[in-house]
N, CA, C and O of each residue as an XYZ file, in Angstrom:
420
protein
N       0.810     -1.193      0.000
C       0.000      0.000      0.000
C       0.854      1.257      0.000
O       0.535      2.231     -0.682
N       2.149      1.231      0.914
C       3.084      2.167      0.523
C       3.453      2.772     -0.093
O       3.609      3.986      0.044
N       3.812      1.843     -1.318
C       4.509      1.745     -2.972
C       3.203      2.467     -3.665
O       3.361      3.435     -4.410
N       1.976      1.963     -3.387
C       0.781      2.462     -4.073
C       0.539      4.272     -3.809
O       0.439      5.136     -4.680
N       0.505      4.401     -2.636
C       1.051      5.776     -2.137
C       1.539      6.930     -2.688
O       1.109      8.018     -3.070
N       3.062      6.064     -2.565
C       4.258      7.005     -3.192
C       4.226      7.506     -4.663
O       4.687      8.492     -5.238
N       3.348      6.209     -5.111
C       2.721      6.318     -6.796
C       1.935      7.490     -7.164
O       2.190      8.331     -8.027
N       0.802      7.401     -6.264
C      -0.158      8.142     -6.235
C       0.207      9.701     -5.943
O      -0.285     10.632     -6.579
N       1.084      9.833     -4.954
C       2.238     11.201     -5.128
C       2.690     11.656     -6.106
O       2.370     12.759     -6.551
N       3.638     10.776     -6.692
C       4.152     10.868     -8.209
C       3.313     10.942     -8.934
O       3.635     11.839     -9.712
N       2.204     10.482     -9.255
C       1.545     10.810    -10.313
C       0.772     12.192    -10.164
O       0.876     12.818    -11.218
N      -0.145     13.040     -8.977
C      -0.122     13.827     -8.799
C       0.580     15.311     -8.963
O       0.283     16.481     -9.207
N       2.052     14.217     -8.572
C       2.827     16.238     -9.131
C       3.022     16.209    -10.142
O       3.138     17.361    -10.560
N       3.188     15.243    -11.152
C       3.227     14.943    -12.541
C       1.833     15.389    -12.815
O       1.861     16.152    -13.781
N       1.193     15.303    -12.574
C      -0.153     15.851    -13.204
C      -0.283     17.740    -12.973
O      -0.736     18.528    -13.803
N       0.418     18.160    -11.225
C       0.478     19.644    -11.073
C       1.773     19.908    -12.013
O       1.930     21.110    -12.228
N       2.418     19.346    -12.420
C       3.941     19.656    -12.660
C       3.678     19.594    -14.659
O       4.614     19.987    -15.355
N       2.588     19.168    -15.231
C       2.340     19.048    -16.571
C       1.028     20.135    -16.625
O       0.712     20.213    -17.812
N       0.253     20.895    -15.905
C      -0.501     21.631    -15.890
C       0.397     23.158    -15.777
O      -0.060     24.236    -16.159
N       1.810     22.955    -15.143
C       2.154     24.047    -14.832
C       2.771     24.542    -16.234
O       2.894     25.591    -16.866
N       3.135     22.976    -16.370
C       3.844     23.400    -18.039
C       3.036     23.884    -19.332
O       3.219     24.684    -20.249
N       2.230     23.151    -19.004
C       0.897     23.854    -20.128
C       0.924     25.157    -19.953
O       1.431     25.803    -20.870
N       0.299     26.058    -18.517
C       0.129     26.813    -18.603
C       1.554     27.861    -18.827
O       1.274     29.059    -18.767
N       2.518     27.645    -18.989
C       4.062     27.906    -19.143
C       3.663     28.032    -20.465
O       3.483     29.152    -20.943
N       3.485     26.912    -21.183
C       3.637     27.049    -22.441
C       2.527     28.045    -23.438
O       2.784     28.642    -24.483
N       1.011     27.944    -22.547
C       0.185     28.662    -23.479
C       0.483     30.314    -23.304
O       0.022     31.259    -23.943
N       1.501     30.279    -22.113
C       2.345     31.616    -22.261
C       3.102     31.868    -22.802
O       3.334     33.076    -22.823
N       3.977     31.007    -23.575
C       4.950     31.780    -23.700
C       4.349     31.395    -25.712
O       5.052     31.776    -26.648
N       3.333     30.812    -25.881
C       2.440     30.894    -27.181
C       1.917     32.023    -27.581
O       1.773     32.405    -28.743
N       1.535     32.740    -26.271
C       0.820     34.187    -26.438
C       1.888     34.810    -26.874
O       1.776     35.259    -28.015
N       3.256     35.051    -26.143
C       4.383     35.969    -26.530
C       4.996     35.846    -27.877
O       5.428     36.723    -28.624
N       4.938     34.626    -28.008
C       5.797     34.439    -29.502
C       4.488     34.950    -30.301
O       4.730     35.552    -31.347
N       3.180     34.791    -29.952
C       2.437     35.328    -31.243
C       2.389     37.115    -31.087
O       2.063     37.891    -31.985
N       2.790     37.461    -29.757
C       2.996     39.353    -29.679
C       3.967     39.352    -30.259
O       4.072     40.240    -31.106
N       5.095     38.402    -30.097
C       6.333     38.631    -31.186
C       6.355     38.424    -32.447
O       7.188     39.104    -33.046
N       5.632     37.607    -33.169
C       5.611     37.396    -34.266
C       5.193     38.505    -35.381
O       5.609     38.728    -36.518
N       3.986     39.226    -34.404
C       3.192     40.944    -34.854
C       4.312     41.546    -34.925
O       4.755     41.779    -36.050
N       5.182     42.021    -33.567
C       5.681     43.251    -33.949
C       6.959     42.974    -34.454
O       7.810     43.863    -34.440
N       7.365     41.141    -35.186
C       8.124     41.321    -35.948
C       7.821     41.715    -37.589
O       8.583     42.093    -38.478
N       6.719     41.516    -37.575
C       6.182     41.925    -39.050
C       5.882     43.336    -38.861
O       6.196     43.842    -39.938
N       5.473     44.207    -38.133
C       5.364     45.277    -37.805
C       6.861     46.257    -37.884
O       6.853     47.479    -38.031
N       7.872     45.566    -37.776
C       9.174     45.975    -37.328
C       9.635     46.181    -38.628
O       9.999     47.256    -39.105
N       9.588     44.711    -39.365
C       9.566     44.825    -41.463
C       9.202     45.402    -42.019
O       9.853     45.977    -42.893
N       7.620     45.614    -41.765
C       7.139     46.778    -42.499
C       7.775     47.966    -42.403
O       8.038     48.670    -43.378
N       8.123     48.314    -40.910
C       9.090     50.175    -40.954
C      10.205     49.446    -41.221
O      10.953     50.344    -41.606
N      10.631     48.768    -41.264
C      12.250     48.830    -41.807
C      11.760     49.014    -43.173
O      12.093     50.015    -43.806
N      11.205     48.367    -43.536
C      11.195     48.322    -45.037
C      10.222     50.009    -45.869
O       9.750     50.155    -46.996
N      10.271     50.780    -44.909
C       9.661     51.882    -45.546
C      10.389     52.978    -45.102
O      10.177     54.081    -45.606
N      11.261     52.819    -44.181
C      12.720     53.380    -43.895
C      14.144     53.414    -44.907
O      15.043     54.192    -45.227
N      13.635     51.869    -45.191
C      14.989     51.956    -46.426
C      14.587     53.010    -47.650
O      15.303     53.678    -48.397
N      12.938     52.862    -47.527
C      12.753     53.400    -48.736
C      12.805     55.037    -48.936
O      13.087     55.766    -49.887
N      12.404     55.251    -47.601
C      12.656     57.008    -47.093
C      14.142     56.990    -47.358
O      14.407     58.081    -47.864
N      15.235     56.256    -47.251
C      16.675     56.426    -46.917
C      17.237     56.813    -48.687
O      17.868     57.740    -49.196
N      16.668     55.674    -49.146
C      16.852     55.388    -50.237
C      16.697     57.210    -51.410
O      17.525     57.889    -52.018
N      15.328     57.302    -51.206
C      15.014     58.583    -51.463
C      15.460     59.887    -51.190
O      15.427     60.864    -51.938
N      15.922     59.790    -49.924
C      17.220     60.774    -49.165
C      18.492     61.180    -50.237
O      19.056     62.082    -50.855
N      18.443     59.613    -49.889
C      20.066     59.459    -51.029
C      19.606     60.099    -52.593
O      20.144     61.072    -53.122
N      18.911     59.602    -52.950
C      18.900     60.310    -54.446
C      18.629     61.788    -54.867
O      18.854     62.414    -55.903
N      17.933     62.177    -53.404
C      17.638     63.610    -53.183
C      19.153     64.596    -52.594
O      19.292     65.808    -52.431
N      20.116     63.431    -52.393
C      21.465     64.547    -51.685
C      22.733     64.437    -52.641
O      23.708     65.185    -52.702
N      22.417     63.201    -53.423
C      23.139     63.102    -54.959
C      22.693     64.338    -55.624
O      23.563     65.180    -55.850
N      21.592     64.562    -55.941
C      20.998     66.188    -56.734
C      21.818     66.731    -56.052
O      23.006     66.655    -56.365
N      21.309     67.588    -54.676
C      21.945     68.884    -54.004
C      23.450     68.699    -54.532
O      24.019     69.597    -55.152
N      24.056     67.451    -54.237
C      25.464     67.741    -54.160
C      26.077     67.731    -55.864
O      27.107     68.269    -56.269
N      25.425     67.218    -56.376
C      25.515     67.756    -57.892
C      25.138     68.976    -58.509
O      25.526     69.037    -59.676
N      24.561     69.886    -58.144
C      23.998     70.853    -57.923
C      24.947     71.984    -57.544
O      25.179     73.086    -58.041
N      25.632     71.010    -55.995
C      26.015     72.098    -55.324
C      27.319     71.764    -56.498
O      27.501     72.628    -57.356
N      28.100     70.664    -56.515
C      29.259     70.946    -57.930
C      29.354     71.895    -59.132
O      30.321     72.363    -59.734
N      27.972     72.028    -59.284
C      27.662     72.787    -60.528
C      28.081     74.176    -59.846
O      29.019     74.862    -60.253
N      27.572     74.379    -59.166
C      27.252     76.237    -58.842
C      28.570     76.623    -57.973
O      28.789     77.800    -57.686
N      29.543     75.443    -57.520
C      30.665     75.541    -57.344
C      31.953     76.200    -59.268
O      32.898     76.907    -59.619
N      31.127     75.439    -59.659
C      32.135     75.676    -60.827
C      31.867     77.260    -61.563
O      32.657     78.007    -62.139
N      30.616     77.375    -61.308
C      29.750     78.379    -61.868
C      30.487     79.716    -60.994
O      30.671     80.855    -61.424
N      30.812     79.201    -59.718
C      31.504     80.611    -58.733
C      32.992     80.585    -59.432
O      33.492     81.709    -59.388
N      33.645     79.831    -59.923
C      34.609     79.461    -60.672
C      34.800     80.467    -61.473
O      35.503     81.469    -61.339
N      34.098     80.112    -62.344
C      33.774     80.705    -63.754
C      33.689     82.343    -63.290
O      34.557     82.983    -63.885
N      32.891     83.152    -62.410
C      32.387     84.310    -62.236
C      33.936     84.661    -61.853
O      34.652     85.366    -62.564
N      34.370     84.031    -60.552
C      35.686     84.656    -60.312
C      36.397     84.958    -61.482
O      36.555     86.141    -61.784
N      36.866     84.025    -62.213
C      37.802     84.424    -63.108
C      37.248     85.539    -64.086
O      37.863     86.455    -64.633
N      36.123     85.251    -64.137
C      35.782     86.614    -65.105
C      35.849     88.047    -64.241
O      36.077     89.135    -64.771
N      35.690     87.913    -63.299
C      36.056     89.146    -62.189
C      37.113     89.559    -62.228
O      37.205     90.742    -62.555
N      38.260     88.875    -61.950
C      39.793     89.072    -62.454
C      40.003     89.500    -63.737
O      41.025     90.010    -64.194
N      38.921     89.248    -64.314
C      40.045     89.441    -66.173
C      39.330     90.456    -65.940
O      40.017     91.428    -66.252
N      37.652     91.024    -65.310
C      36.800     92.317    -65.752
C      37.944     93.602    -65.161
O      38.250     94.636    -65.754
N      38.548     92.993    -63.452
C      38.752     93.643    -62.808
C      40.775     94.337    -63.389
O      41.227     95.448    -63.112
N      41.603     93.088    -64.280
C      42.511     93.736    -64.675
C      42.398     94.670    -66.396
O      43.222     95.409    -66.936
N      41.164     94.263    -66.801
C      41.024     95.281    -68.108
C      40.251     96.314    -67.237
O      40.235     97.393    -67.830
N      39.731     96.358    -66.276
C      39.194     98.044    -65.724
C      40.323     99.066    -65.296
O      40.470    100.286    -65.364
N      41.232     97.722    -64.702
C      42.732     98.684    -64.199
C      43.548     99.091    -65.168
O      44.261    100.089    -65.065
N      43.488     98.204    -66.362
C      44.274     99.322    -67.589
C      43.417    100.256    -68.265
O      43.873    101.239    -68.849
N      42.150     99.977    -68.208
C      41.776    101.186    -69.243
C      41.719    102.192    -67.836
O      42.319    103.196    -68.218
N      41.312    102.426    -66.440
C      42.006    103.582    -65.963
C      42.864    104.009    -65.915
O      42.816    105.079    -65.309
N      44.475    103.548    -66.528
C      45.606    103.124    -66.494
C      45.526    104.517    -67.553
O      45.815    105.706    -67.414
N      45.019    103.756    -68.576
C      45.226    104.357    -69.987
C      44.401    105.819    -69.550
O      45.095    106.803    -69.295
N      43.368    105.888    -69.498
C      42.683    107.084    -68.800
C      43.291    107.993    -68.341
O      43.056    109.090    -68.847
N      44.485    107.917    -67.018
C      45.047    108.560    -66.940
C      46.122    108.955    -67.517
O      46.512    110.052    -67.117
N      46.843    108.389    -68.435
C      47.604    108.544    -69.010
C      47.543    109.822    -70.236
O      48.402    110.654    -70.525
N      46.193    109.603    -70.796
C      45.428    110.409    -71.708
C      45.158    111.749    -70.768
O      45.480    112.865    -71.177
N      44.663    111.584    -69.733
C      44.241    113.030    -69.328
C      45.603    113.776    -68.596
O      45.612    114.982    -68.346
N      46.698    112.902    -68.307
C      48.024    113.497    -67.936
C      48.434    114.091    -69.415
O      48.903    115.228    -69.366
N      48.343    113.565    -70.578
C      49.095    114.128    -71.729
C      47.887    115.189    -72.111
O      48.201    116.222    -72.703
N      46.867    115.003    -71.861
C      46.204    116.095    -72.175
C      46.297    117.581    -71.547
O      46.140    118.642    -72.151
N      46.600    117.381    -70.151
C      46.834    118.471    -69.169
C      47.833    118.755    -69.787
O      47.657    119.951    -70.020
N      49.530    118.253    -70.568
C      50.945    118.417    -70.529
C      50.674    119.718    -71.646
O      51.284    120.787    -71.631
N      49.460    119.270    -72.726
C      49.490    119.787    -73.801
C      49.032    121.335    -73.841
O      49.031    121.951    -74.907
């Protein structure tokens, strides 16, 4: 009757000890299915992030092509500033030169 007992023990916590696991498990069923959402949830913004990123990028390729251009374009103005600014200094050059020989005369 002992042996029958000790059985009857064992089978008991095996029965609390497989209920606990169930309920273990239909928990941690719930979590993996909250996880499973906000891993598809997580894909979706990644995946509309790359696409914002993506768009970034093709939008800072322009500017910076852009900005190359209007770099060269300040280029261009300088040097024409220099050449405007050494033909202004000879024809005042010459200017005075003319109104010194004109005064001499």
């Amino acid at each position: 009757m002992e042996v029958l007992g000790l059985l009857e023990d064992k089978i008991r916590s095996l029965v609390v000890l497989i209920k606990e696991l169930k309920t273990k498990n239909e928990a941690l069923q719930v979590d993996k299915g909250k996880l499973e959402i906000e891993n598809e949830e997580l894909k979706t913004e990644n995946a509309k992030l790359s696409e914002d990123n993506a768009q970034l990028e093709t939008q800072l390729k322009g500017i910076e092509e852009s900005i190359l251009k209007e770099n060269e374009q300040v280029k261009e103005l300088s040097q024409e500033r220099s050449i405007t600014k050494a033909v202004v200094d000879d024809l005042i050059k010459s200017i005075d030169i003319l109104v010194e020989h004109e005064n001499q005369q």
